[in-house]
N, C-alpha and C positions, 0 to 999 in steps of 0.2 A: 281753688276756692277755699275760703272756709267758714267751718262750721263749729257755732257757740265757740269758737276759739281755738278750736283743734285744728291744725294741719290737715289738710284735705287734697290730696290727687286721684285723678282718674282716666285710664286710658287702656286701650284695647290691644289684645290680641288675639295669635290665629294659634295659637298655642296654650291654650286656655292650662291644661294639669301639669304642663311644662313649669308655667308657674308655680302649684304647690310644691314638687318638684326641686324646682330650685329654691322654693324658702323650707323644705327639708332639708334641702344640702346643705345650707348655710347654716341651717341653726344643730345641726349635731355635727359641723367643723368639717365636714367634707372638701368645702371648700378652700378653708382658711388652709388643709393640709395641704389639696391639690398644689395652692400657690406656693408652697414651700416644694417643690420638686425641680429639683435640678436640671435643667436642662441645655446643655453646650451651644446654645443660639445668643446672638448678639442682639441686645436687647436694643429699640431704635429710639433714637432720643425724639425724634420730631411729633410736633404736637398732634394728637390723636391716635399716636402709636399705642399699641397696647403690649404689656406683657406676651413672651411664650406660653407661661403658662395657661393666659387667657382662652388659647387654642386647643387645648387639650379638654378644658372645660366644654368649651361650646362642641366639642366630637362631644364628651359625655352626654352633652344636650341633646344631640341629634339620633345620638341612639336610642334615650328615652325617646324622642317621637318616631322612631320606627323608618329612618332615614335609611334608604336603598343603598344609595353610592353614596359617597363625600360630594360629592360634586348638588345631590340635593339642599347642600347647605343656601344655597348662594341658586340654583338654579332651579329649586322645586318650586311646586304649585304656590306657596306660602314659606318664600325661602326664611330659614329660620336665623340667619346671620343678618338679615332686613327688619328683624322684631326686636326691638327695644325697650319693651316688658319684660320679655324674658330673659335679656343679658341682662337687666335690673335685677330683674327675681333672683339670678345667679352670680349678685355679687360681681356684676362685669361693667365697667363702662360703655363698651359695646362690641359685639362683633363682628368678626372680619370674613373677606371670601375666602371660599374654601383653598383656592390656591395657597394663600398662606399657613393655614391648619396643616395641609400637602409637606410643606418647606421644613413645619415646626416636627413634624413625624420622622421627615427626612434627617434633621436633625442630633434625635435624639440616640441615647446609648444607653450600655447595660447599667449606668448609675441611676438615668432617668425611670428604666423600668422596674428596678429594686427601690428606689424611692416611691412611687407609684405603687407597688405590691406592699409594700408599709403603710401608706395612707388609706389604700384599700382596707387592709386586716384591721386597721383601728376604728376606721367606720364601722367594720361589720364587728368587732368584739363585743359589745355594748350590749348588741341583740341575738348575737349566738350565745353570748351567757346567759342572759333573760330565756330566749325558748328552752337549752340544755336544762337549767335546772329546773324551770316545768316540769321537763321530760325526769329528770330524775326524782322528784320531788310526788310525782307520781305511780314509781317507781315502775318505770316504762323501760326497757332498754334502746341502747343510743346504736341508730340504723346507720351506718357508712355506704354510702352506694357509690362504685367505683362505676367509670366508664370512658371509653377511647372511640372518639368519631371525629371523621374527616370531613378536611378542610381542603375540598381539591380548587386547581388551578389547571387552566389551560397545557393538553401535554405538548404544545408545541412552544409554550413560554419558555422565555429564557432570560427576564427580568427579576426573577423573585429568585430569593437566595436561598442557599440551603434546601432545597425541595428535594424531595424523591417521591420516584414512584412506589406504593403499598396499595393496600384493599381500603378502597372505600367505596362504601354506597356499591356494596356489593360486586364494587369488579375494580379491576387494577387502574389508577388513577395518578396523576401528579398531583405531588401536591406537599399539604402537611397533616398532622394527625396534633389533637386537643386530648389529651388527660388528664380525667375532671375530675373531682371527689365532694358529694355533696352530703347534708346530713337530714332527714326526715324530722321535724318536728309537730308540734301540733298547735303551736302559737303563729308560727311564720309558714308553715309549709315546707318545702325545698329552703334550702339554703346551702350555696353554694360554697364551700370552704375555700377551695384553690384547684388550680387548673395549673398545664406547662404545654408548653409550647414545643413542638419534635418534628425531626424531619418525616414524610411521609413513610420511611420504612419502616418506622419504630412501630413494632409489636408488645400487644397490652400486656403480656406476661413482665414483659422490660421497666413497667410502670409499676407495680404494685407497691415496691417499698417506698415510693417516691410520693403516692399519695396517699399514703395510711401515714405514714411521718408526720405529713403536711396538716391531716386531719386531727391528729392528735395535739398539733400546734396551735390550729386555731379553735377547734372547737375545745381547747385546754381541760380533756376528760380522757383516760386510758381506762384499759383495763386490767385486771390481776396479770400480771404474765404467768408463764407457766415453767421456770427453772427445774422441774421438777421431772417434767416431759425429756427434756436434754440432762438431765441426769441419767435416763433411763440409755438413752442412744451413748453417752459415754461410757457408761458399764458394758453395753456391747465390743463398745470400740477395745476397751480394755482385755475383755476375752481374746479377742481377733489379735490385737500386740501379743500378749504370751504366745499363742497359737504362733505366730512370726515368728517370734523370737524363738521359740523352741525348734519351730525348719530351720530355721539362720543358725542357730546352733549346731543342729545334726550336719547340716550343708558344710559348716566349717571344720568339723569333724571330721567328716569323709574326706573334704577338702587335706586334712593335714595327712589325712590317711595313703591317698592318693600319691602326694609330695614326696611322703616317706620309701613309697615304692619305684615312683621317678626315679630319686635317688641310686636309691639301691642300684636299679637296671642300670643306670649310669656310670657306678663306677665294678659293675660286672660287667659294661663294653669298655669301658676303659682297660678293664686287664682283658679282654680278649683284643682287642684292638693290640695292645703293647707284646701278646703271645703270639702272634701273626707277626711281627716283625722279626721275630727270630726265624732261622733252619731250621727245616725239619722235616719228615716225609710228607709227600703229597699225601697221604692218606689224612695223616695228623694238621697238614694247610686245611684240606676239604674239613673235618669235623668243625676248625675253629672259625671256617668263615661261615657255615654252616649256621654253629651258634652265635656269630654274630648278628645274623641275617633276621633269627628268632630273637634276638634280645633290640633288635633296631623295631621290630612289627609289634611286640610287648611296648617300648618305648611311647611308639605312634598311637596305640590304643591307648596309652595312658594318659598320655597329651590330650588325645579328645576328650576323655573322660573328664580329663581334669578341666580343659576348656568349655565340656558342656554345665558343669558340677559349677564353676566359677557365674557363668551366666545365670543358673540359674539363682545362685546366693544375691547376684545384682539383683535380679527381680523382684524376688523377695525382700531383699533393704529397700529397695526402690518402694515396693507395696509399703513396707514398715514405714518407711520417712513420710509418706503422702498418711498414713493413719498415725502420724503422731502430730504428724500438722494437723490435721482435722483433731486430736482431741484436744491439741491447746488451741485450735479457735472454738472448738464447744466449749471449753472451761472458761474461756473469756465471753461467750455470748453467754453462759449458762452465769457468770457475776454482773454482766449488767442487768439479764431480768434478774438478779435478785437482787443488787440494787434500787433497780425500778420500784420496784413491790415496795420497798423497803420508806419508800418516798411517798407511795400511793395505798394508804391504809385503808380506806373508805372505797375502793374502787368498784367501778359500775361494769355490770355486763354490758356490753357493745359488743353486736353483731357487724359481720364484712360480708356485704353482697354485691355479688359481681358474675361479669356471664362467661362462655368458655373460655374466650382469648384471654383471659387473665389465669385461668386453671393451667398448674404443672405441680409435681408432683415436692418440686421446691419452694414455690410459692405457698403451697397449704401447709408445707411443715412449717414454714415463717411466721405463715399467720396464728396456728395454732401456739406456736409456741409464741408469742404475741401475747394470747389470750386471747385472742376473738372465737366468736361463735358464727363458721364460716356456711356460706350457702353460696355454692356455686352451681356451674353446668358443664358436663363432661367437654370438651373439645374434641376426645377422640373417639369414632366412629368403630372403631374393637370392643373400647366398655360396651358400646351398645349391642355390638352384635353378640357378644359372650354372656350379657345377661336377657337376651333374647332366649340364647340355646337353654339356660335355666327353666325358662318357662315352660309346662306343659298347656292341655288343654284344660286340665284341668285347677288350672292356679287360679287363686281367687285375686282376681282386680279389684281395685276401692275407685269409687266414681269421686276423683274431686272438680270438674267442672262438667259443663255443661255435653262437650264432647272431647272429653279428657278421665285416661284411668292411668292409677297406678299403683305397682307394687314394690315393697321395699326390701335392704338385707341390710344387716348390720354384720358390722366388723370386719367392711370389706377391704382388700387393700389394694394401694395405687405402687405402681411405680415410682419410686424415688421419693413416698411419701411413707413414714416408719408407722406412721400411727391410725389405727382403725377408725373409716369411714362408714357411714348411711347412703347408702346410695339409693335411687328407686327410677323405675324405667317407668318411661311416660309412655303413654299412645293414643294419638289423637286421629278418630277419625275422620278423616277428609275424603267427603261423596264413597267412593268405593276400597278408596284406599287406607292404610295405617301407618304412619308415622310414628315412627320413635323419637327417644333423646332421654338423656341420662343426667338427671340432679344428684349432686352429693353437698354433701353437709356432714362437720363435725359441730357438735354438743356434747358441753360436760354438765347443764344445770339439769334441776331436779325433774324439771317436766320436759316430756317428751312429746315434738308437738303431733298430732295426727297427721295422715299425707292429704288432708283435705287443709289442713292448718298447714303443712310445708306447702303447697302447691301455690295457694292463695299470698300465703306472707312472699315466698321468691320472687311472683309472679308483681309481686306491690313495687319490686324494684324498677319498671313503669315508668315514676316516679321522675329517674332520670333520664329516660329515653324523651320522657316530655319537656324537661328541662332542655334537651339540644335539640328537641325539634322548635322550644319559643326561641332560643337562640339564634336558629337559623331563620324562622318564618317571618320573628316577629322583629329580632335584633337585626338581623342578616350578618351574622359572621363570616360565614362565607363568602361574602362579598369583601375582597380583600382593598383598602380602604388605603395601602401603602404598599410599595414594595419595595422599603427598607425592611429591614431584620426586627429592626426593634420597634419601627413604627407598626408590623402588624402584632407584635408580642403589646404594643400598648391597646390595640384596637380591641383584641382578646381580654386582654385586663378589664377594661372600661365595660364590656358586654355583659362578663359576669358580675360587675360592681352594677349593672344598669338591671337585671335580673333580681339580683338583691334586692336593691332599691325600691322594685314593684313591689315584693314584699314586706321590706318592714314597712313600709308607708302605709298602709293599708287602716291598720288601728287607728293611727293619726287622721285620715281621711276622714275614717268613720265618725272619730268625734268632733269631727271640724266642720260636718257635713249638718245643715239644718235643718232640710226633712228626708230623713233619710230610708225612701221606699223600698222595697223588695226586687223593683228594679236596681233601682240605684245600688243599691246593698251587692246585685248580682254582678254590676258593672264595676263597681269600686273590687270586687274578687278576682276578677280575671283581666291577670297582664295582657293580654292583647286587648280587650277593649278600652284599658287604659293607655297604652301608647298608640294603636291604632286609630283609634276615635276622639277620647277624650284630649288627649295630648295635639289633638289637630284640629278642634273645634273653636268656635272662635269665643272672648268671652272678656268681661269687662274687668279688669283690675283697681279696687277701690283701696289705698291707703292712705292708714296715720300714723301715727308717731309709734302705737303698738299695736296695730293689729294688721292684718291683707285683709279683704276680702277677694274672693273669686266670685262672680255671676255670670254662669252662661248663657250665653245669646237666645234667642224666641227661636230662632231657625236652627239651632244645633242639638243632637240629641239628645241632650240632657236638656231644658227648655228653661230657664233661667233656676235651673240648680244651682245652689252659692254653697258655697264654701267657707269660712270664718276661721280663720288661720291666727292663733293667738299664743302662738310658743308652741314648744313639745309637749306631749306629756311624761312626766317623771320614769325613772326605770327603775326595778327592782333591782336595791343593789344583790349582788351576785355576794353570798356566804363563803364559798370558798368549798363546801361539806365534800365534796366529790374530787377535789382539783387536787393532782401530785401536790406533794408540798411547796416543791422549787418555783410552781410555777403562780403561787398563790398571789394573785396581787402585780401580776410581772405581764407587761404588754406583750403582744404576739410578734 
């Protein structure tokens, strides 16, 4: 129809925010990137065929509406590859049964998934620079929250590749494990940086460096490193070589010492050996085999001597070679943090929080010598019990929750960790019982926080335990959607991009929204009642040349709520103030 002269269409769906949705994707390039993603599938010439890539889009579709299996696509209450608005809304001519999305997953390879984790990170750069320098700009420090949770499968499967069994969901499981990194802000909330995909036995200590990397890449913010700290461990190291090298010396000394007297003994049984060939009285045979007999038993002790004196000199080079490697790789990690520094003038405190299975005693030197300001949780069950025995009855506890106390000690040390921690034992009473557990934390800034301020700030890291419970509840990653290799490492990609996505959308909603209640307001805040509800409600779609509308239906929860979709709004460009130099201006 139309109207005064404008262009005018109108028609329905059961996918009502699917739509805004999709006219977010398109209009910040999500889409136009997706379709540039490589994918090793034969594209079909006959009419009404669509793109591979088409299928990857319409999965991301379905995971924003909260689709259980693949197979909802084409088989659910309001199959969403039957809706026609919203393969519009998403830039698609239409799409297809899930079977073929199945084919296109099968498909795909590790160029498809590295092209995909590029289109991703350039979606999300835009609005992790926008919320970071809020965060810095109000001179807030940048939160890192690591974390490792399972992705089990049937233990009698024997279709999905790469699996093993690990701990998950509390008890030994088949399957795979997800390590995520996400960053706390206060424009977007959660925001998901990057995740990897591992076989089920991979343990979170094995992940740390892989996603502090990753998070410094995308969220394009470090911190000061600390060269300064690995100077300190190289000067020891220095000590310990002389120390070597002066045993290896005395060793080689005695060693020659030793040789010298071989000798000798040697050619004093040579001339008793050649005086025993001559005649002479038995009296005079008996003394000289006599003294042979003593210079063969001198020989024999000498040999050992000399054979244990040898061993031990290997030990010692042996010690000496493994501590001259370790100080030319301190000297070479101790020039790139000062390189780094050297790049990163402006640098921001950033804090790394994470729970025990990430704690070891070489993990916290990494990170300290990194630069972050770390908060972790004991893993082993000794710390707790050794600063138990500390305690008397008389030790003063600090109440920081409601049924939670605790006490602290500084400058405590770890195995395999050189540099003095904060540790404090918790204990939480439950009905008649007391429970322990042990937080550590290194800090070098000037404030020191209270154990009422550590317990609460740790305890914030929450944050991403609720990120993979939307994952699972609301995404369902867990629901393994392929079982190709790459087709589930795409499924993972899209979850966390679909996560995202409930987030930065949110501003945009709000201004697009035309009366926008306290309900509403509370709806348009939380990812589940956005793709559980909203995303599945039915709702009219009104377009022209420049605008959408959305109007939901009289019978959907929201009761003709509209929506007014009229482009993006603007984004603050990003200064640069905080960002290493190299990386100023340079996509992720």
């Amino acid at each position: 129809m139309n109207l005064s002269g404008v262009e005018f269409t109108e028609c329905q769906t059961e996918h009502g925010l699917l739509i805004a949705f999709g006219e977010f994707a398109r209009h910040t390039g999500l889409i136009s990137g997706m379709m540039q993603v490589r994918i090793p599938q034969k594209v079909q010439r006959q009419v009404g065929a669509v793109p591979p890539q088409t299928k990857l889009i319409e999965l991301s579709a379905g995971l924003l509406a909260g689709m259980e299996y693949l197979q909802d696509l084409s088989l659910g209450h309001h199959p969403l590859a039957k809706d026609q608005a919203v393969a519009e809304a998403w830039a698609q001519a239409r799409f297809v049964h899930y079977s073929n999305v199945s084919r296109t997953l099968e498909a795909c390879d590790a160029i498809t998934v590295q092209d995909l984790r590029t289109v991703i990170a350039r979606f999300n750069q835009p609005f992790i620079a926008e919320a970071i320098h809020d965060e810095l700009r109000a001179g807030r420090e940048i939160i890192f929250d690591l974390d490792l949770t399972g992705q089990p499968v049937s233990s009698t499967s024997q279709t999905y590749p790469d699996v093993a069994f690990g701990w998950m969901n509390n008890q030994i499981r088949l399957g795979y494990q997800l390590a995520r990194v996400c960053v706390q802000t206060e424009r977007y909330g959660r925001i998901w940086l990057d995740g990897f995909h591992h076989p089920g036995d991979t343990v979170s200590m094995n992940c740390v460096k892989e996603l502090i990397w990753a998070a410094e890449q995308q969220a394009d913010v470090r911190p000061r490193r600390r060269p300064e700290l690995v100077t300190q461990r190289i000067e020891k190291l220095q000590s310990r070589i002389r120390r070597l090298e002066g045993l290896c010396a005395r060793q080689e000394t005695t060693l020659t010492a030793l040789k010298t007297k071989v000798g000798e003994r040697l050619g004093r049984y040579y001339q008793l050996a050649q005086a025993s060939k001559k005649r002479m009285p038995p009296a005079q045979t008996e003394r000289i085999s006599s003294r042979i007999s003593t210079v063969c038993a001198q020989l024999d002790k000498l040999h050992s001597q000399l054979a244990h004196r040898q061993a031990v000199l290997s030990r010692q080079r042996e010690r000496l070679q493994k501590i001259l490697a370790e100080q030319k790789r301190l000297q070479a990690w101790r020039a790139q943090l000062e390189a780094d520094n050297r790049l990163n003038p402006n640098a921001p405190v950033c804090v790394c929080r994470n729970d025990a299975g990430f704690c070891s005693g070489e993990n916290l030197t990494w990170q300290i010598e990194m630069g972050y300001q770390v908060e972790t949780k004991s893993p082993s069950g000794k710390i707790t019990v050794a600063l138990q025995q500390r305690c008397t009855s008389q030790t003063p506890w600090t109440r920081v929750g409601q049924n939670a106390e605790m006490i602290d000690w500084a400058d405590y040390r770890m195995k395999e960790c050189p540099y003095p921690l904060r540790v404090g034992l918790e204990r939480f009473a439950l009905g008649q019982q007391l429970k322990h557990s042990v937080l550590i934390m290194y800090r070098d800034t000037p404030q020191r926080p209270s154990l009422p301020q550590w317990f609460k700030h740790y305890n914030s890291r929450q944050i991403i335990e609720a990120g993979n419970k939307q994952m699972k509840t609301v995404h369902h990653v867990q629901h393994l959607m392929s079982h190709a290799k790459y087709g589930i490492q795409i499924q993972v990609l899209l979850t966390g991009l679909a996560c995202n996505q409930t987030q930065f959308i949110q501003p945009w909603l709000h201004s697009a929204s035309e009366k926008l209640t306290p309900q509403i307001q509370a709806d348009l805040g939380s990812p589940k009642t956005m793709v559980r509800i909203m995303a599945n409600s039915t709702a009219s779609v009104q377009r022209t040349a420049k605008s959408t509308v959305l109007v939901f239906a009289q019978a959907s929860s929201m009761p003709d709520f509209k929506l007014c979709m009229h482009g993006l709004p603007l984004h603050q460009l990003n200064l640069g103030l905080f960002q290493p130099l190299q990386n100023v201006g340079a996509k992720p």
